[in-house]
Structure formats: structure tokens, C-alpha cells
mmCIF entry with sequence, helices, sheets and N, C-alpha, C, O atoms, coordinates in Angstrom:
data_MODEL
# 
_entry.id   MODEL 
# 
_entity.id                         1 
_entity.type                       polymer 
_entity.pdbx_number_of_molecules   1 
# 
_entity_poly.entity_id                      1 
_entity_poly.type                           'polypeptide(L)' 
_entity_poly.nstd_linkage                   no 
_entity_poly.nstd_monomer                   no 
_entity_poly.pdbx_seq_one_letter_code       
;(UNK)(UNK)(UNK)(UNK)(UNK)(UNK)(UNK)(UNK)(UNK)(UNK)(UNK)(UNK)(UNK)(UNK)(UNK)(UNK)
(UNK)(UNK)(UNK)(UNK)(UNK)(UNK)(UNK)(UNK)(UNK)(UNK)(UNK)(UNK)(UNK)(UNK)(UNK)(UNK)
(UNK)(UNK)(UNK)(UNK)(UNK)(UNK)(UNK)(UNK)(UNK)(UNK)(UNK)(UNK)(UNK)(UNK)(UNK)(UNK)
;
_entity_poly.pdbx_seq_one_letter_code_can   XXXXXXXXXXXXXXXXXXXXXXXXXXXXXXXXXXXXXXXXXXXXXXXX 
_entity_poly.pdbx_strand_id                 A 
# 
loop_
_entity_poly_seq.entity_id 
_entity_poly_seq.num 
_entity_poly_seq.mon_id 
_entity_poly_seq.hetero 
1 1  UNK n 
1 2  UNK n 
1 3  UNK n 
1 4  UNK n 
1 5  UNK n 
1 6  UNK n 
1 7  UNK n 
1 8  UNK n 
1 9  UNK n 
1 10 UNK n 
1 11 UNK n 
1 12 UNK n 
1 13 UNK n 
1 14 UNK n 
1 15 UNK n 
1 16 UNK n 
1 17 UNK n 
1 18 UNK n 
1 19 UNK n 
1 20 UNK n 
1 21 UNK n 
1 22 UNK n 
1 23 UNK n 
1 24 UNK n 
1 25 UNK n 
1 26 UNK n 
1 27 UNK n 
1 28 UNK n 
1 29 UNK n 
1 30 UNK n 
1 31 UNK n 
1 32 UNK n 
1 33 UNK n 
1 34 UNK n 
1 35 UNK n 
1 36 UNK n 
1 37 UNK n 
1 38 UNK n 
1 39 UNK n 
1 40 UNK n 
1 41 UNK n 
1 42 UNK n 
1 43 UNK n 
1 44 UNK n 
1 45 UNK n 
1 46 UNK n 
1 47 UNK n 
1 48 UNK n 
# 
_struct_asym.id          A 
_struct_asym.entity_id   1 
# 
loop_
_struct_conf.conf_type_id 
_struct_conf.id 
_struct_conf.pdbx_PDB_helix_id 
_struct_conf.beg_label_comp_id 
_struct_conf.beg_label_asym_id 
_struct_conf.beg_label_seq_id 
_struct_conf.pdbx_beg_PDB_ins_code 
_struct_conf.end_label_comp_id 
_struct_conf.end_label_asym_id 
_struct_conf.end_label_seq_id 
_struct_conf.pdbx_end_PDB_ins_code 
_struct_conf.beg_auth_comp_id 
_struct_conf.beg_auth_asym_id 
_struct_conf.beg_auth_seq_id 
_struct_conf.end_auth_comp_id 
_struct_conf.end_auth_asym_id 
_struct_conf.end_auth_seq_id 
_struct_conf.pdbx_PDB_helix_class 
_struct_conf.details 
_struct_conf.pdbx_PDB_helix_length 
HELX_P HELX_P1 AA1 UNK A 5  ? UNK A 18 ? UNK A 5  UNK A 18 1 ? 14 
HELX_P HELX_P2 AA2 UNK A 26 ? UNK A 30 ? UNK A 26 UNK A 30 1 ? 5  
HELX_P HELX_P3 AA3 UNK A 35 ? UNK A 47 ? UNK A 35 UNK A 47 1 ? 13 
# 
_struct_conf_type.id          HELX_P 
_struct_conf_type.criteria    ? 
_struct_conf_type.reference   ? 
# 
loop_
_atom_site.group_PDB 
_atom_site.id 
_atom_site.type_symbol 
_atom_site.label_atom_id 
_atom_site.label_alt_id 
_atom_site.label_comp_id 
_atom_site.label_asym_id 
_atom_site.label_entity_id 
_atom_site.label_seq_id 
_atom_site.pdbx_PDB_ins_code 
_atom_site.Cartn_x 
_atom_site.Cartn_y 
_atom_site.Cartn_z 
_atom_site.occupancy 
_atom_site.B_iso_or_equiv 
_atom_site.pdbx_formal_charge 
_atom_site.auth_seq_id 
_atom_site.auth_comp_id 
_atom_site.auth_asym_id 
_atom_site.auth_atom_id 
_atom_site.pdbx_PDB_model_num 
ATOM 1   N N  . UNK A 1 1  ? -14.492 -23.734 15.929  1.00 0.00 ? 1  UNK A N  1 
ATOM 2   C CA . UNK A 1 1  ? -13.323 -23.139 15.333  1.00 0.00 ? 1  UNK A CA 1 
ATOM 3   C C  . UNK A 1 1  ? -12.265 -22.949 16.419  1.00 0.00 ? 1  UNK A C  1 
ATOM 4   O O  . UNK A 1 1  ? -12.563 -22.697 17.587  1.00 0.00 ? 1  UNK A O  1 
ATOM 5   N N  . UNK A 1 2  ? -11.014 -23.084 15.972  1.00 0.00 ? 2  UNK A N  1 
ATOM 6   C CA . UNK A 1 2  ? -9.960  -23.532 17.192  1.00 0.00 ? 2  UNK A CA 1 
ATOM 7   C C  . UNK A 1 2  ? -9.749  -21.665 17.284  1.00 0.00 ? 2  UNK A C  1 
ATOM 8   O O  . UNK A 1 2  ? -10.325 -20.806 16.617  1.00 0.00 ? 2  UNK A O  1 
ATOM 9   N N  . UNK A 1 3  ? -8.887  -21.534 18.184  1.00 0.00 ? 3  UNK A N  1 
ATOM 10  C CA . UNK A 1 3  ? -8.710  -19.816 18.793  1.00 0.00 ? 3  UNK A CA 1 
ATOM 11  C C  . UNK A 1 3  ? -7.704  -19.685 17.243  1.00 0.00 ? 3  UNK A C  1 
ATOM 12  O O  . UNK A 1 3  ? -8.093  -18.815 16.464  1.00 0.00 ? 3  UNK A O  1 
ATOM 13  N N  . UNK A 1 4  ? -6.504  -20.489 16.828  1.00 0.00 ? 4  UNK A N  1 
ATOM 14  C CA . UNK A 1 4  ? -5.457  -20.065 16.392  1.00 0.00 ? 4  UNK A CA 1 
ATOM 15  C C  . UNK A 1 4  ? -6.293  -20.039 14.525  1.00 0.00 ? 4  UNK A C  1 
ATOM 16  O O  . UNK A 1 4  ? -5.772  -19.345 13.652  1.00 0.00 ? 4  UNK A O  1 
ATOM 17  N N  . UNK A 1 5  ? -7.483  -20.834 14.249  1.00 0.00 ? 5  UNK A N  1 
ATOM 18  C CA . UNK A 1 5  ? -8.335  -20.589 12.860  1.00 0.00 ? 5  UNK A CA 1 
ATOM 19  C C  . UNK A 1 5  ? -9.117  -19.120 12.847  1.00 0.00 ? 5  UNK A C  1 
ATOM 20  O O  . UNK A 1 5  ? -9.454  -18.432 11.884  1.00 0.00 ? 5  UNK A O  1 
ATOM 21  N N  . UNK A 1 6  ? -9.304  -18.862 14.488  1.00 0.00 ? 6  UNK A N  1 
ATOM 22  C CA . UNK A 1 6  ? -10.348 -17.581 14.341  1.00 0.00 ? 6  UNK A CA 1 
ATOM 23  C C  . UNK A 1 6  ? -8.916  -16.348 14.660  1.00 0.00 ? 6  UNK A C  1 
ATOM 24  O O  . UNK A 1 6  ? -9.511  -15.442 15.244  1.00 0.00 ? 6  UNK A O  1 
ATOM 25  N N  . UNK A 1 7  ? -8.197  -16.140 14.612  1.00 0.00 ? 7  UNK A N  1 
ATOM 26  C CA . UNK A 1 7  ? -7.262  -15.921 14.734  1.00 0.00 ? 7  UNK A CA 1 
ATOM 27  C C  . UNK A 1 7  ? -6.903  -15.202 13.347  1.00 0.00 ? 7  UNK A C  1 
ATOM 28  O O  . UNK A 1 7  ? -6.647  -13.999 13.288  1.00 0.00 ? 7  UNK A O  1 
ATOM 29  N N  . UNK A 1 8  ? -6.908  -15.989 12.324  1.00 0.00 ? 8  UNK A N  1 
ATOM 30  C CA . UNK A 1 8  ? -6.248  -15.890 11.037  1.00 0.00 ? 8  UNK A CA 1 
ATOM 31  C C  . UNK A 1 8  ? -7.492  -15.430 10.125  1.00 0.00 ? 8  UNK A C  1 
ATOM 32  O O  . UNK A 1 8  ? -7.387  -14.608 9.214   1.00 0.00 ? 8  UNK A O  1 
ATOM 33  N N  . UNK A 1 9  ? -8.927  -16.207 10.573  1.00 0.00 ? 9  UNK A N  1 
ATOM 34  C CA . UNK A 1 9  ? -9.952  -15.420 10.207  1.00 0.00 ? 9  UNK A CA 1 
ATOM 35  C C  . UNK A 1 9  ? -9.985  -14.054 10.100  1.00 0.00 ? 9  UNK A C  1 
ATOM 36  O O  . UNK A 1 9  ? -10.236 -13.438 9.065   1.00 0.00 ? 9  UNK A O  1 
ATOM 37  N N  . UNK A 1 10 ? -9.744  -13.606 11.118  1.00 0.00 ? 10 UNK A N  1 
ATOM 38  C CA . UNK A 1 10 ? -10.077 -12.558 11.650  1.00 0.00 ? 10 UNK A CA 1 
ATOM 39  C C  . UNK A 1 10 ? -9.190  -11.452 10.943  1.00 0.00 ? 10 UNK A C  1 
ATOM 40  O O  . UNK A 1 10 ? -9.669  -10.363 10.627  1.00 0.00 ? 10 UNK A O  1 
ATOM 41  N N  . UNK A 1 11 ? -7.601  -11.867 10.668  1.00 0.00 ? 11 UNK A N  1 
ATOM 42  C CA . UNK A 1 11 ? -6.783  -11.079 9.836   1.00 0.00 ? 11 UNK A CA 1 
ATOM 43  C C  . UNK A 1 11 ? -7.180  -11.118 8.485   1.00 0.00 ? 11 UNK A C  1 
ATOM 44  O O  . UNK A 1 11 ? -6.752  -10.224 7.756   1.00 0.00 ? 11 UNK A O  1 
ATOM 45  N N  . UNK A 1 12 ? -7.753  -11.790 8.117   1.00 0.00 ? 12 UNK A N  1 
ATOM 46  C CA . UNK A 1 12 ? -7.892  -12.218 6.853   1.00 0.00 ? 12 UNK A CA 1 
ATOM 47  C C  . UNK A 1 12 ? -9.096  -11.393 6.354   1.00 0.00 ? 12 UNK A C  1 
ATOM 48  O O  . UNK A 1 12 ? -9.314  -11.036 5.196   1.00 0.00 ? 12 UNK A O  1 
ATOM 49  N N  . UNK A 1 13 ? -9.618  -11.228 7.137   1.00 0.00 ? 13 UNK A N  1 
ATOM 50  C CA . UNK A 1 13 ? -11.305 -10.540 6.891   1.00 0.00 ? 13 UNK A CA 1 
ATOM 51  C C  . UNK A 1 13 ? -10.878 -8.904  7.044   1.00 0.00 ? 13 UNK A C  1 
ATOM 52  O O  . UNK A 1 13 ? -11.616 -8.081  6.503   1.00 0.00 ? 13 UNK A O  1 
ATOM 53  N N  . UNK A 1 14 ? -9.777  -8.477  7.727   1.00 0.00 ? 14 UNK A N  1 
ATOM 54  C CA . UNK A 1 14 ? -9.221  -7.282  7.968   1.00 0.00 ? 14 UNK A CA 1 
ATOM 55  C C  . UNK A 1 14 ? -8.673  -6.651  6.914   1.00 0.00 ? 14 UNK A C  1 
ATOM 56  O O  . UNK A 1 14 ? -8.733  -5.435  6.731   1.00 0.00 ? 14 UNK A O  1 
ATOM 57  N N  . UNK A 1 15 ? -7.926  -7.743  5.935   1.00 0.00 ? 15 UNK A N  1 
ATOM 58  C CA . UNK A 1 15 ? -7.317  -7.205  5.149   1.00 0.00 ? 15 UNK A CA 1 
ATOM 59  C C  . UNK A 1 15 ? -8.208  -7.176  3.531   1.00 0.00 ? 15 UNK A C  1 
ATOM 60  O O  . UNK A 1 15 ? -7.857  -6.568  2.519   1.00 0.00 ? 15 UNK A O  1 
ATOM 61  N N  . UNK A 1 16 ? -9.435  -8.042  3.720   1.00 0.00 ? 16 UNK A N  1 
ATOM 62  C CA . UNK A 1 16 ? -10.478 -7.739  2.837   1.00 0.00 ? 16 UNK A CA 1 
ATOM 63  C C  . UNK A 1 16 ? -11.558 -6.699  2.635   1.00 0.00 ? 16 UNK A C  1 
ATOM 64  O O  . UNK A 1 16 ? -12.240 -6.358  1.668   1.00 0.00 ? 16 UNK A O  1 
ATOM 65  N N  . UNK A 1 17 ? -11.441 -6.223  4.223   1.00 0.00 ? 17 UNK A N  1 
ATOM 66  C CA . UNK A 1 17 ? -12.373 -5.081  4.378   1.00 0.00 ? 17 UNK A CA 1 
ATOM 67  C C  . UNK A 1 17 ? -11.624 -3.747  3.782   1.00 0.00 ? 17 UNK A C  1 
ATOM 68  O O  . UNK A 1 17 ? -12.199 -2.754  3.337   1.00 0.00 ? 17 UNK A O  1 
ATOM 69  N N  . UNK A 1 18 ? -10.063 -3.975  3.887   1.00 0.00 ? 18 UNK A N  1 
ATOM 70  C CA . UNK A 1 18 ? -9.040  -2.806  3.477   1.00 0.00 ? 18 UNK A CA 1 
ATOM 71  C C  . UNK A 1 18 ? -9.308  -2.779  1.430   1.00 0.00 ? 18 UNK A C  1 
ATOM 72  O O  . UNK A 1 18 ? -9.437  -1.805  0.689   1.00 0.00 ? 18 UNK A O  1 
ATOM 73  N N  . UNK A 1 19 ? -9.302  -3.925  1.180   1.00 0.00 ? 19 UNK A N  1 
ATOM 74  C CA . UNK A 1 19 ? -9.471  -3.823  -0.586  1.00 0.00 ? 19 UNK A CA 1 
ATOM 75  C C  . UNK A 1 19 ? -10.596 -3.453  -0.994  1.00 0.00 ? 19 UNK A C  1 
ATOM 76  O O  . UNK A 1 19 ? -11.699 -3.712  -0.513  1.00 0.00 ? 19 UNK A O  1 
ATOM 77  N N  . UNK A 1 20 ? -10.321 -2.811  -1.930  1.00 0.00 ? 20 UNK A N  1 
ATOM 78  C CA . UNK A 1 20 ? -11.647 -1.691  -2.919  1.00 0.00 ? 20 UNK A CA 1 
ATOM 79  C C  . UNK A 1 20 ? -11.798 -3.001  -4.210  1.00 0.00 ? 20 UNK A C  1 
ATOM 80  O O  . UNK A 1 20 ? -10.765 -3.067  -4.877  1.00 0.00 ? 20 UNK A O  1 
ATOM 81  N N  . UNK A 1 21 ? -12.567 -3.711  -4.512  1.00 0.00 ? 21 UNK A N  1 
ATOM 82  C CA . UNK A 1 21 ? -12.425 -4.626  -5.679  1.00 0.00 ? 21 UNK A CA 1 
ATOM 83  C C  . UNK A 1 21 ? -13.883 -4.036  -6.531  1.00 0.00 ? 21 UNK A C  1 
ATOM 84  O O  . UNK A 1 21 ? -14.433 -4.709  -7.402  1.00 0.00 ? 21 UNK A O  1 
ATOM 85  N N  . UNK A 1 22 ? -14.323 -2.796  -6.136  1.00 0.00 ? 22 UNK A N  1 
ATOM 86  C CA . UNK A 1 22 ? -15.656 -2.828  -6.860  1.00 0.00 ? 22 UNK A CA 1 
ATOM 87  C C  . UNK A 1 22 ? -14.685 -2.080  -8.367  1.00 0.00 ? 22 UNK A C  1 
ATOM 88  O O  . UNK A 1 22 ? -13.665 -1.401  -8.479  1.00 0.00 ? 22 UNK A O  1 
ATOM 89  N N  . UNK A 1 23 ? -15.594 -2.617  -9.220  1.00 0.00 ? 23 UNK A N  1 
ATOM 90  C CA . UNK A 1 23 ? -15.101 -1.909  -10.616 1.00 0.00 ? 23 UNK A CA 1 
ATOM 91  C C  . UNK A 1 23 ? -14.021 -2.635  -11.181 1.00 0.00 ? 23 UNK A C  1 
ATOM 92  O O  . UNK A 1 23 ? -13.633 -2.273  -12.292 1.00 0.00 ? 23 UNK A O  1 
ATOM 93  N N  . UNK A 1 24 ? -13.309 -3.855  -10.468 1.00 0.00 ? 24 UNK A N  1 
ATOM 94  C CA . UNK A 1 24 ? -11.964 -4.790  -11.210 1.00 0.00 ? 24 UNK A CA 1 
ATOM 95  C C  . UNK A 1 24 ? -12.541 -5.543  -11.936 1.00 0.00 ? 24 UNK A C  1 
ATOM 96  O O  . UNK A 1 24 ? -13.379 -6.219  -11.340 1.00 0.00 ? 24 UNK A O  1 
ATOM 97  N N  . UNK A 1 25 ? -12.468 -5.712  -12.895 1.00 0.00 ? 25 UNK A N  1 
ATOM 98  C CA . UNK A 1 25 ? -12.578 -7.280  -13.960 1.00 0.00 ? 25 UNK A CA 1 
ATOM 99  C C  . UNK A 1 25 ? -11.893 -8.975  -13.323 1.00 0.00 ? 25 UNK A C  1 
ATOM 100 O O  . UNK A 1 25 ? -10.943 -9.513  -12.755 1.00 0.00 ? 25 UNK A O  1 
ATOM 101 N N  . UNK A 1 26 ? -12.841 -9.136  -13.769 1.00 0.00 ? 26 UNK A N  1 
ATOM 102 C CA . UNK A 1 26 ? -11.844 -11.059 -13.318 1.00 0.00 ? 26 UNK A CA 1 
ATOM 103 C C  . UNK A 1 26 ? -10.799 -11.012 -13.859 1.00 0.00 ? 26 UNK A C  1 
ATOM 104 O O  . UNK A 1 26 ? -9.878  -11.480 -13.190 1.00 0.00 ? 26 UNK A O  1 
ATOM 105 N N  . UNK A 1 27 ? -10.477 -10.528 -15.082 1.00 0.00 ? 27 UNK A N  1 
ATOM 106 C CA . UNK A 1 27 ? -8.856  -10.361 -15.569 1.00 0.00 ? 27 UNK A CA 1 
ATOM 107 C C  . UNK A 1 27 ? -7.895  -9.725  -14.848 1.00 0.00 ? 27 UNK A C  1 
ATOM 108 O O  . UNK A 1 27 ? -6.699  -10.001 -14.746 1.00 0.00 ? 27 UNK A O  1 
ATOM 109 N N  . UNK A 1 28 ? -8.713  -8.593  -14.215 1.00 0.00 ? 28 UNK A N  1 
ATOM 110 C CA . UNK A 1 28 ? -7.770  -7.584  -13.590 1.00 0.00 ? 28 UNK A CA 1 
ATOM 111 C C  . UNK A 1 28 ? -7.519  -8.325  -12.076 1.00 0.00 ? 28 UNK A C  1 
ATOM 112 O O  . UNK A 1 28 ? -6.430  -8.041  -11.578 1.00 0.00 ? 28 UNK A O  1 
ATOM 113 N N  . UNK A 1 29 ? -8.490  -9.348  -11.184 1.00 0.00 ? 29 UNK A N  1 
ATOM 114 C CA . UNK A 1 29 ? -8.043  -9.672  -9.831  1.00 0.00 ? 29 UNK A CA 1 
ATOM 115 C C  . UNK A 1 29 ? -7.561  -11.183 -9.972  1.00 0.00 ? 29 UNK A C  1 
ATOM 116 O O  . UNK A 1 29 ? -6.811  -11.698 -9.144  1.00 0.00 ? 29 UNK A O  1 
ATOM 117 N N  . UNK A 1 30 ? -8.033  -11.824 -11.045 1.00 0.00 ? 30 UNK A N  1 
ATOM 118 C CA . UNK A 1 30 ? -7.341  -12.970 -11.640 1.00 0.00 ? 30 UNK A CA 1 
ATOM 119 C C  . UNK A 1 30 ? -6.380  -13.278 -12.671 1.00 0.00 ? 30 UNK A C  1 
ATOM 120 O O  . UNK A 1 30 ? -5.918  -14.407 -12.834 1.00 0.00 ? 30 UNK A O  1 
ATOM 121 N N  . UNK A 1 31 ? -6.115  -12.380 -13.289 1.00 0.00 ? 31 UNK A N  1 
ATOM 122 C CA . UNK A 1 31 ? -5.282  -12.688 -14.613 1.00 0.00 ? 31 UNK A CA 1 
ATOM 123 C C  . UNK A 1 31 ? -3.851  -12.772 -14.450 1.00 0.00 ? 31 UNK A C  1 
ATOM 124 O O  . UNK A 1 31 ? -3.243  -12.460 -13.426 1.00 0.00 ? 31 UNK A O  1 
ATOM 125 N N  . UNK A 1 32 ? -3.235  -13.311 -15.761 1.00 0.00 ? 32 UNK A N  1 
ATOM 126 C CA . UNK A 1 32 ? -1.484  -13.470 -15.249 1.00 0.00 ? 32 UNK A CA 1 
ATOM 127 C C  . UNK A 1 32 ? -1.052  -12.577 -14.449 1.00 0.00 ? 32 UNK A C  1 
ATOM 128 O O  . UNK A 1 32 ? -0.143  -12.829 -13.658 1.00 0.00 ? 32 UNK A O  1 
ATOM 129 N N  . UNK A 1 33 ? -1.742  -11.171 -14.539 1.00 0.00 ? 33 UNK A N  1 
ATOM 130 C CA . UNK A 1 33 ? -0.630  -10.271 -14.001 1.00 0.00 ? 33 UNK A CA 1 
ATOM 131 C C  . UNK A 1 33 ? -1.833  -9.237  -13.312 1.00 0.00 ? 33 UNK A C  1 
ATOM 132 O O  . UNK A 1 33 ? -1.990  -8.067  -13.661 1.00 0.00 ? 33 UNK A O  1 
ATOM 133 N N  . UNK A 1 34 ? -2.744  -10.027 -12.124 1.00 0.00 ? 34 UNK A N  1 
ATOM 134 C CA . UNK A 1 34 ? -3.646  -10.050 -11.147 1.00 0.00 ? 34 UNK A CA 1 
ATOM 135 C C  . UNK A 1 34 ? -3.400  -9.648  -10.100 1.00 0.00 ? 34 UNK A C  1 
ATOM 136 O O  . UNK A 1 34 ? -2.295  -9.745  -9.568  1.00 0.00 ? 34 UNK A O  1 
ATOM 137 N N  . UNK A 1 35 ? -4.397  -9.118  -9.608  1.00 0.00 ? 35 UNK A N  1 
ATOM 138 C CA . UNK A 1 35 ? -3.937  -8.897  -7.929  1.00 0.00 ? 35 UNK A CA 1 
ATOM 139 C C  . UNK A 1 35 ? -3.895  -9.866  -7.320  1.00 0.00 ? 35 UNK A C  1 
ATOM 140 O O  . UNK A 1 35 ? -3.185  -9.664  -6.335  1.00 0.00 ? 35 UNK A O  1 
ATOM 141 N N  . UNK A 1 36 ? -4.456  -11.354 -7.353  1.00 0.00 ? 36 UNK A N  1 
ATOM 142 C CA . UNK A 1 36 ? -4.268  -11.968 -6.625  1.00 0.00 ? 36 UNK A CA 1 
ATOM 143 C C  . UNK A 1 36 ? -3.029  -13.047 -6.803  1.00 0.00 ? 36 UNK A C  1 
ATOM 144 O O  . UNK A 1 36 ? -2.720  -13.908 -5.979  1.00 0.00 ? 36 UNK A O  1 
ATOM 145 N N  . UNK A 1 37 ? -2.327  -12.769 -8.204  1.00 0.00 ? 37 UNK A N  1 
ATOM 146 C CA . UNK A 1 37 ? -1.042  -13.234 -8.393  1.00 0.00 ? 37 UNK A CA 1 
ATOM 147 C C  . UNK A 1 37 ? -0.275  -11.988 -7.305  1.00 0.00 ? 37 UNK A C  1 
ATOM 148 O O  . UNK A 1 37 ? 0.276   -12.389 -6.280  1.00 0.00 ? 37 UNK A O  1 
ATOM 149 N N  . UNK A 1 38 ? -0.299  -10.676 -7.590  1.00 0.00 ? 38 UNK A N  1 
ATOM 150 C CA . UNK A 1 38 ? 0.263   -9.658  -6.570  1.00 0.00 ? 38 UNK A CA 1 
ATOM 151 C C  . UNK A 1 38 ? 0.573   -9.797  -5.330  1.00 0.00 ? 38 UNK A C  1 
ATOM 152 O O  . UNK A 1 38 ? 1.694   -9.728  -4.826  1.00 0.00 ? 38 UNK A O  1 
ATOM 153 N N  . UNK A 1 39 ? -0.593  -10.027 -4.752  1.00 0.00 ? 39 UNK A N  1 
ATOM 154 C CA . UNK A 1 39 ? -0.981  -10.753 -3.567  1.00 0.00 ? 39 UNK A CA 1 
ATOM 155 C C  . UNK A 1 39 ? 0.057   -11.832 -3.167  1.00 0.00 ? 39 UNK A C  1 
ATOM 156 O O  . UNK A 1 39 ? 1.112   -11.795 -2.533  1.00 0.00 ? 39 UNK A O  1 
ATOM 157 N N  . UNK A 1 40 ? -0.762  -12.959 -3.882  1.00 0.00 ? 40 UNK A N  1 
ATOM 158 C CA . UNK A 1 40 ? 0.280   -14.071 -3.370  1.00 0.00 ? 40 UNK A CA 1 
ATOM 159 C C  . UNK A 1 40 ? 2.068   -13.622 -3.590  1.00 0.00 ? 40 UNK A C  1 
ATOM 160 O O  . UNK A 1 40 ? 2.784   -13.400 -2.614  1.00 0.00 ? 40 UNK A O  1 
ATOM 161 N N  . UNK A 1 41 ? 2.342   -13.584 -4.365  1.00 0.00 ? 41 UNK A N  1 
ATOM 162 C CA . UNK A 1 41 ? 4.049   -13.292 -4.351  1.00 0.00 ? 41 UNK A CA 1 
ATOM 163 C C  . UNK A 1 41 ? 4.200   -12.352 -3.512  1.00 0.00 ? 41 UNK A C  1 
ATOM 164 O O  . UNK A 1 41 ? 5.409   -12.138 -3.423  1.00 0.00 ? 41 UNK A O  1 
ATOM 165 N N  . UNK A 1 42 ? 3.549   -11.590 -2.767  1.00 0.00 ? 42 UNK A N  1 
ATOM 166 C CA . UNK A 1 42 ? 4.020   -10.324 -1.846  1.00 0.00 ? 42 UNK A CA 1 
ATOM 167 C C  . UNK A 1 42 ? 4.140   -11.217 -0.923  1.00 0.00 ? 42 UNK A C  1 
ATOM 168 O O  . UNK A 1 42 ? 5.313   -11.474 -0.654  1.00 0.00 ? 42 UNK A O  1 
ATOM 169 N N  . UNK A 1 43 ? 3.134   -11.951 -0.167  1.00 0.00 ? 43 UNK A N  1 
ATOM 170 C CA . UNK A 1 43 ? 2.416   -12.789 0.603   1.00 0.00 ? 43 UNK A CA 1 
ATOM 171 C C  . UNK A 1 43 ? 4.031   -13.537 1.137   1.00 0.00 ? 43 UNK A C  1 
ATOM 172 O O  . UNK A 1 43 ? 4.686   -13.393 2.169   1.00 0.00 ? 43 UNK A O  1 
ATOM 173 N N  . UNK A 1 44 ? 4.244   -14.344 -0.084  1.00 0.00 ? 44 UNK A N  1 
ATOM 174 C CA . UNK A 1 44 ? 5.327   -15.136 0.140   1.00 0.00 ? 44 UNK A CA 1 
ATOM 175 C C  . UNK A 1 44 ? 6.647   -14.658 0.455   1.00 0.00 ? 44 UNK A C  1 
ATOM 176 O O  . UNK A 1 44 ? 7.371   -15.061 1.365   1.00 0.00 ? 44 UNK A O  1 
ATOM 177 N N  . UNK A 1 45 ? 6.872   -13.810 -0.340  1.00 0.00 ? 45 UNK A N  1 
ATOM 178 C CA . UNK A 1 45 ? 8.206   -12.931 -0.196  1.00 0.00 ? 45 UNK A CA 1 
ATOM 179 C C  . UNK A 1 45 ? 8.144   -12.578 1.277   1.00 0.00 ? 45 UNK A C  1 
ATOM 180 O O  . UNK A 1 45 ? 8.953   -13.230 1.937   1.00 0.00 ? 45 UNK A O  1 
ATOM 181 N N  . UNK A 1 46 ? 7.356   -11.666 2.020   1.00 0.00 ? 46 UNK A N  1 
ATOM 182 C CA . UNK A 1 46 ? 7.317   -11.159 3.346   1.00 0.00 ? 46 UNK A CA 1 
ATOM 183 C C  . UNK A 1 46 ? 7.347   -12.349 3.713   1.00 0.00 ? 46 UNK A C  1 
ATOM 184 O O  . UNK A 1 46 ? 7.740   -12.274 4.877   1.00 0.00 ? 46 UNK A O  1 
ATOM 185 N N  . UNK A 1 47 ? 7.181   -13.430 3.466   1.00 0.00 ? 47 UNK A N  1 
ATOM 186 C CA . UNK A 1 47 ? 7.055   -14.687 4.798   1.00 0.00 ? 47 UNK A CA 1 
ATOM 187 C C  . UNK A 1 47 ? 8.648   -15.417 5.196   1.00 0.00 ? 47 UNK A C  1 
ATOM 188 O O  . UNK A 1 47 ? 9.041   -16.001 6.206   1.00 0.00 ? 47 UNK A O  1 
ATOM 189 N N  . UNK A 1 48 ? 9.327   -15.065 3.867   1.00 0.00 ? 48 UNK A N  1 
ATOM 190 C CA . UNK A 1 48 ? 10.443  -15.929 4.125   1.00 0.00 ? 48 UNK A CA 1 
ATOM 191 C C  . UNK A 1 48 ? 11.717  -14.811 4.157   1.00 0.00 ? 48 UNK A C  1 
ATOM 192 O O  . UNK A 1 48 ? 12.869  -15.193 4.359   1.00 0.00 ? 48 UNK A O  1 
# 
């Protein structure tokens, strides 16, 4: 694994250890209006 993959690993695993997902439904972390739709559009917005 290159430094700059373990790198992003490593944030990535940080910010999974921060989410509580026990008790969500697949609707509720997948569905139209999901956390992981949430997610991503936050995701993007802060990037640009």
C-alpha cells in the first residue's frame, strides 16, 4: 500500500469509527434521502 492510500485509509477508518450506524435501516443509510446520499453531497460540496 503506497504512504498516500494508507494515508486516506486511515482518515477514512477515523471517520467510521466517529458514526453510530447500530439501529439504522438500509433505507435509512441507503435510501433517497440516506446518510450516505448526506454524506456524499457534503463530501462534495466541502471539496469544491
Amino acid at each position: 500500500m503506497t504512504k498516500k492510500s494508507t494515508r486516506e485509509k486511515d482518515v477514512i477508518d477515523q471517520i467510521l469509527d466517529q458514526l453510530d450506524l447500530h439501529g439504522m435501516t438500509q433505507e435509512e443509510l441507503f435510501g433517497a434521502d440516506g446518510l450516505a446520499k448526506m454524506l456524499t453531497s457534503r463530501l462534495l460540496n466541502k471539496a469544491l
